[in-house]
C-alpha positions in Angstrom: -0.2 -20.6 8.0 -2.8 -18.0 7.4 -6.5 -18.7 7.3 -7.8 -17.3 3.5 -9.4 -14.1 5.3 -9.3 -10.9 4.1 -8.9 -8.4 6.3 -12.0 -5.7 7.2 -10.5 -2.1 7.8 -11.1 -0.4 10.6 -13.4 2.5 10.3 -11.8 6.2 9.8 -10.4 7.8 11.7 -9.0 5.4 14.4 -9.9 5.6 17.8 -6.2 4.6 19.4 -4.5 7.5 18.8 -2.8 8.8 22.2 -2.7 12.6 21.2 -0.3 13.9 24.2 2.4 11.2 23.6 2.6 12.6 19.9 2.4 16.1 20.6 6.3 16.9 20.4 6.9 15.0 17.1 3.5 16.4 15.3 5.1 20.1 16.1 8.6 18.9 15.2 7.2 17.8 11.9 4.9 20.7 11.3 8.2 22.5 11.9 10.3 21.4 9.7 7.7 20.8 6.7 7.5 24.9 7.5 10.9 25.4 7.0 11.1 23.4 3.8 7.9 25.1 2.2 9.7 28.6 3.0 12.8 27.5 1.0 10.2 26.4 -1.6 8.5 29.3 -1.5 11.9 31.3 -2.1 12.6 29.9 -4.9 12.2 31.9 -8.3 11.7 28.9 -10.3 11.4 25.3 -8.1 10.1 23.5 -10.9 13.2 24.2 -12.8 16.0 24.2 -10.0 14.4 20.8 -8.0 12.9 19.2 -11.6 15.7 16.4 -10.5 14.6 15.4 -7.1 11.1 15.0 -8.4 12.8 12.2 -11.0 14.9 11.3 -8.0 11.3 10.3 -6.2 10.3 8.8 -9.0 13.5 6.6 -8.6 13.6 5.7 -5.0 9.5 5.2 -4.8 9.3 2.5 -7.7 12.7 0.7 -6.1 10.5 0.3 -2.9 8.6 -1.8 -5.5 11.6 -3.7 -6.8 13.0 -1.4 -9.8 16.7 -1.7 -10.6 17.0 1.6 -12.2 19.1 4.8 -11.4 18.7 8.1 -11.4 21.6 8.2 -14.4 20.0 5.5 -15.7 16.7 7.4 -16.5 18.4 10.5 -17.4 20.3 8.8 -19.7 17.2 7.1 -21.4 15.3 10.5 -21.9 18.3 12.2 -23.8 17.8 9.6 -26.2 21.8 7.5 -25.2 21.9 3.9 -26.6 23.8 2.2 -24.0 23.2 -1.4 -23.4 20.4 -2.2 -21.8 18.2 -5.4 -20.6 14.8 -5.1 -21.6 13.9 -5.6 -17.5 15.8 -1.9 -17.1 14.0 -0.6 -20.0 10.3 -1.6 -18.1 11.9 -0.2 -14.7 12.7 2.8 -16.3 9.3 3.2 -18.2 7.3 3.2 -15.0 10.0 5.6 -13.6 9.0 8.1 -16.3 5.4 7.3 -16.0 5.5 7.8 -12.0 6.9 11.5 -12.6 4.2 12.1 -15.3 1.8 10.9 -13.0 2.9 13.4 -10.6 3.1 16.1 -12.8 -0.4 15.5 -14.2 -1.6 15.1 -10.7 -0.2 19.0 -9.8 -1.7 20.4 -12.2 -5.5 18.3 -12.4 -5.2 19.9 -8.1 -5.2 23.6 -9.7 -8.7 22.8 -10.9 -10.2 19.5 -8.4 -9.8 18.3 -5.5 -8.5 14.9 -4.8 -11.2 12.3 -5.2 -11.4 8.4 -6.1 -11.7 9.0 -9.7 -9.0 11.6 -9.5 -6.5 8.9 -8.5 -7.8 6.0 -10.9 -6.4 8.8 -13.3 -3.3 8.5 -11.6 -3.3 4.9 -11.6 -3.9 4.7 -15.1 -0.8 7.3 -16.2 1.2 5.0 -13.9 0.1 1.4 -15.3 0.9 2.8 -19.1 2.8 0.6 -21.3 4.2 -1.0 -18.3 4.5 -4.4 -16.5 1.3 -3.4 -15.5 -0.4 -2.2 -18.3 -2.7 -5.6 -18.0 -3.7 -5.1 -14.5 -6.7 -2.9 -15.4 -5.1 0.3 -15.1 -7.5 3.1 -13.3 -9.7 0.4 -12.2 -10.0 -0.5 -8.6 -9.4 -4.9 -8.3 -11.9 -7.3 -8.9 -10.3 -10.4 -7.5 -8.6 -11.2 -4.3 -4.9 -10.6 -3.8 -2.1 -11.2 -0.8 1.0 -10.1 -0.2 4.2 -12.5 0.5 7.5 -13.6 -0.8 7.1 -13.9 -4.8 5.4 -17.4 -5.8 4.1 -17.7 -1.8 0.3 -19.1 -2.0 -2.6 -17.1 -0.3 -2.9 -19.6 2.4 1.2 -19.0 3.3 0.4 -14.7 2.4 1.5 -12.2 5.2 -0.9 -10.4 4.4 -4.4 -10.6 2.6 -6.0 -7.6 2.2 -9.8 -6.6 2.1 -12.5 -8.6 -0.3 -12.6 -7.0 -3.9 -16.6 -7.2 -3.6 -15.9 -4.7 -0.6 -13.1 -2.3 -2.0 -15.5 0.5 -3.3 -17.4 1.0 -0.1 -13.8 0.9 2.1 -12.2 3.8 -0.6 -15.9 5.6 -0.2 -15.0 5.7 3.8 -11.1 6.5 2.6 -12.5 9.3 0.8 -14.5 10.7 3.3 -11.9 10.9 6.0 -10.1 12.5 3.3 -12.1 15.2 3.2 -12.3 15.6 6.9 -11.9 18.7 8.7 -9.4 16.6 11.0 -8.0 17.9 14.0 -4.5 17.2 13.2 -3.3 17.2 9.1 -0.2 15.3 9.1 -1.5 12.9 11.4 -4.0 12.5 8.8 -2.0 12.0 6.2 0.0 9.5 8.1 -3.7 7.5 8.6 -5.0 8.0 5.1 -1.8 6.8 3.8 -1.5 3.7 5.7 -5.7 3.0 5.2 -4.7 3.1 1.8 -1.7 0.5 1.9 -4.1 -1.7 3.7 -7.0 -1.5 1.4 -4.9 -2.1 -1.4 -7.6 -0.9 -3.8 -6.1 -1.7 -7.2 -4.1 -5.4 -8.7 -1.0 -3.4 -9.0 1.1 0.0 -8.3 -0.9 0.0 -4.8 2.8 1.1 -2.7 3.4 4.0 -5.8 0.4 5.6 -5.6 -0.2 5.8 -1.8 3.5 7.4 -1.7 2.7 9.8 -4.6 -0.1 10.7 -2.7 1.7 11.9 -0.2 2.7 15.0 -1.8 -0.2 15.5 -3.4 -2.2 16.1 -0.1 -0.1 18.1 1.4 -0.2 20.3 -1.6 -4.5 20.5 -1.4 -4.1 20.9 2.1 -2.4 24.3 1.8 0.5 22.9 4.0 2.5 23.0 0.9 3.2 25.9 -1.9 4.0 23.2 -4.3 3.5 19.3 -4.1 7.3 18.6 -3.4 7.8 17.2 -0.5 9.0 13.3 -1.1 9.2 10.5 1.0 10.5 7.9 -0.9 13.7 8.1 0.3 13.4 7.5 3.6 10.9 4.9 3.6 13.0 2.8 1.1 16.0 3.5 3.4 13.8 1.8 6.4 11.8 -0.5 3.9 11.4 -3.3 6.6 10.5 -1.1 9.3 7.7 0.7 6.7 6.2 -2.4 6.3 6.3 -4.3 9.9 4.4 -0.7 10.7 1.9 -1.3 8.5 1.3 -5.0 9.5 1.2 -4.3 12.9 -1.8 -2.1 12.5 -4.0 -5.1 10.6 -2.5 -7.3 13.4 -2.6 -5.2 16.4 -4.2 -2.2 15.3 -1.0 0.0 16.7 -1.7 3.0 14.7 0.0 4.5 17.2 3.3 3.2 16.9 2.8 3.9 12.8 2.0 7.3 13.3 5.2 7.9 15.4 7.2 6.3 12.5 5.4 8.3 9.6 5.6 11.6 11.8 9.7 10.6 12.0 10.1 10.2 8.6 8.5 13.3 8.0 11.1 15.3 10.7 13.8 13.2 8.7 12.9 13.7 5.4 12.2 17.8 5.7 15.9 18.1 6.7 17.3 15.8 4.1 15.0 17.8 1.7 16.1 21.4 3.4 19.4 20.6 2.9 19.6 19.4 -0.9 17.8 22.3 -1.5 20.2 24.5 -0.3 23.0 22.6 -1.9 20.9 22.5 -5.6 20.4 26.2 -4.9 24.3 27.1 -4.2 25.2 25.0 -7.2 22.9 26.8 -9.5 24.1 30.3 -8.3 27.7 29.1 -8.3 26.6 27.8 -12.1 25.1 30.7 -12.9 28.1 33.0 -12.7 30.2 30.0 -14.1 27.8 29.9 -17.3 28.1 33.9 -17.7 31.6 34.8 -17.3 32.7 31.5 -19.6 29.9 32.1 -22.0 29.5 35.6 -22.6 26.3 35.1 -23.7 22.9 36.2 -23.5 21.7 32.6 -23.7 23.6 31.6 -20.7 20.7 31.4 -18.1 19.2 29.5 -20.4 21.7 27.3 -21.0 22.0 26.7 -17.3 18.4 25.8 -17.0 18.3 23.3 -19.1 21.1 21.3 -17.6 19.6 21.7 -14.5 16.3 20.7 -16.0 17.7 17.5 -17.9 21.5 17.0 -16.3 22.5 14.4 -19.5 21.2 16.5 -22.1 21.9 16.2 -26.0 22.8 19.6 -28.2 19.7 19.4 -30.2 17.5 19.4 -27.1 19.6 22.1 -25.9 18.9 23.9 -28.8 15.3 23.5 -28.3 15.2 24.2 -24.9 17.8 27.5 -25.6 16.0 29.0 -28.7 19.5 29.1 -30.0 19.4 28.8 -33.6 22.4 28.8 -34.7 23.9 25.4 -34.3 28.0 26.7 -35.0 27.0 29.0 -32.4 25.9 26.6 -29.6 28.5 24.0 -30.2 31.0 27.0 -29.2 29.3 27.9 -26.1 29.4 24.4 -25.1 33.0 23.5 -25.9 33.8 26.5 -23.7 31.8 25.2 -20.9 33.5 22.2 -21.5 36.9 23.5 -21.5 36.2 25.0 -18.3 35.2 21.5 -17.1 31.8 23.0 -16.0 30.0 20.1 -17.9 31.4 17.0 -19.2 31.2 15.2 -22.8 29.0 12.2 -21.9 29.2 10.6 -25.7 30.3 11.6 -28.7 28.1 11.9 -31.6 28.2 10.6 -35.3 26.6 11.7 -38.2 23.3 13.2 -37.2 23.7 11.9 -34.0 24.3 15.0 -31.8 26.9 15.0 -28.7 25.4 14.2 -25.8 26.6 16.4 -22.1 26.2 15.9 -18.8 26.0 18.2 -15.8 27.7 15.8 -13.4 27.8 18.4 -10.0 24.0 18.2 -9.9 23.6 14.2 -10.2 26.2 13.4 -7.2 24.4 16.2 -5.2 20.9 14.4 -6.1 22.1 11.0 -5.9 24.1 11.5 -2.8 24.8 8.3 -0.4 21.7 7.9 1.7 21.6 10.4 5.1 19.5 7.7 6.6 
């Protein structure tokens, strides 16, 4: 049984680091993060061809938290499909949204500030909207003490309490300093700052979802990425256990060494699982491209392909948006002769002003593939 004692953070950065032991894996990592932000960087339009794997991180990170949700799931939400659904997958697939908005808001707020306290209560408060957490003072750091254990567990049975509310501005001020730091060693860190963060557990809710959207984010402002889309969701949620022993070992033991290791490995991991659904989106969208052309015969059909890949269950009317096609006779031929040549798939059928709804099924399996971990 624990004593009711928050914990007090160690000061940044931490002193038990052994630097040669980590040497291989820090230049493995910076490696393959390399070779991922040159396939980035090769890409004419990333935000278009890898717009699903950011959803996809959206996915995996909030499951870490206990969402239900899939990927389909949330695709089939935003094109508007009326499927049955509980109102507990309806909140799981709100903060889904809300985590890829957050994102996306983040990316561009970089372009013009660097990361900073307030910049990530904005985060916070995109992420806690009209959600299950929309009461836990959304972009406002806690004001009473919280623990971590199994659901319903009292804070004298917590595995974990972390540091005293009255205390949390001063340990972010030190986060946020470190932050800043001309360290010797970036993805080390980010492997520190992200873990600091987890421990301090600044805000009443959404703690595990920001620190992993962070992620990204610093990478990105760190020049170490072209573009923040590098995500580790999918890893840690595939070693969820392990993510979290790490963590408690360093408030128990203070073994940041052993967490560093683990972060660096998920980073090596994660790059190649990355690398390679890149390269598998990227096949698939010039294999689609020529598809969409010759079937087509249409000016329209990069666009056409772009929005698919953009929003892979798509209604006609958003298509039509998306396209500039005006002419709805026109469209609806296009797509019954994409259909035909089973390149996309009637998802539903619509009725009276409710338009058909398509779906680009070749993308989802390669973004929802079975887990490489």
């Amino acid at each position: 049984m624990n004593k009711i004692n928050p914990y007090i953070p160690q000061k940044l950065p931490p002193r038990e680091i052994d630097w040669e032991k980590l040497i291989p894996l820090i230049s493995k990592a910076h490696d393959e993060i390399g070779r991922y932000d040159g396939l980035l960087q090769s890409l004419i339009n990333p935000e278009v061809l890898l717009s699903p794997l950011t959803t996809n991180e959206a996915v995996l990170s909030s499951r870490i938290e206990g969402t239900q949700a899939s990927l389909t799931d949330v695709f089939e939400h935003e094109s508007g499909f009326n499927g049955e659904k509980s109102e507990s997958l309806k909140q799981d697939i709100q903060e889904i949204i809300n985590y890829r908005v957050a994102l996306l808001t983040a990316e561009r707020e970089l372009d013009k500030r660097d990361i900073s306290l307030n910049f990530i209560k904005g985060i916070h408060k995109i992420l806690l909207d009209s959600v299950r957490g929309k009461n836990k003072n959304p972009g406002e750091f806690r004001k009473e003490q919280n623990w971590i254990g199994v659901s319903g567990t009292p804070i004298n049975q917590a595995r974990f309490i972390p540091p005293d509310p009255i205390l949390i501005q001063e340990y972010m001020e030190d986060w946020e300093k470190f932050l800043h730091m001309d360290f010797k060693e970036k993805l080390t860190q980010l492997a520190i700052l992200h873990a600091q963060f987890e421990i301090i557990h600044p805000f009443k809710d959404g703690n595990g979802r920001i620190g992993r959207l962070l992620i990204p984010l610093f990478l990105y402002s760190k020049k170490i990425l072209s573009r923040p889309m590098f995500y580790l969701s999918e890893y840690l949620e595939a070693h969820r256990d392990e993510y979290y022993d790490h963590l408690l070992s360093i408030t128990k033991e203070k073994d940041w060494q052993s967490w560093i290791e683990f972060f660096l490995s998920a980073i090596i991991m994660q790059a190649s699982v990355n690398i390679e659904k890149s390269k598998q989106i990227l096949k698939l969208y010039e294999k689609l491209k020529e598809k969409f052309i010759v079937s087509t015969h249409s000016q329209f059909a990069i666009q056409l392909l772009d929005a698919f890949f953009q929003k892979p269950i798509i209604d006609s009317s958003t298509i039509m948006k998306m396209t500039k096609i005006t002419n709805r006779v026109t469209l609806n031929k296009l797509l019954k002769k994409l259909e035909k040549e089973k390149i996309i798939t009637l998802f539903s059928s619509g009725k009276g002003r409710k338009p058909n709804l398509y779906i680009l099924r070749s993308l989802i399996n390669i973004i929802e593939g079975k887990s490489a971990f």
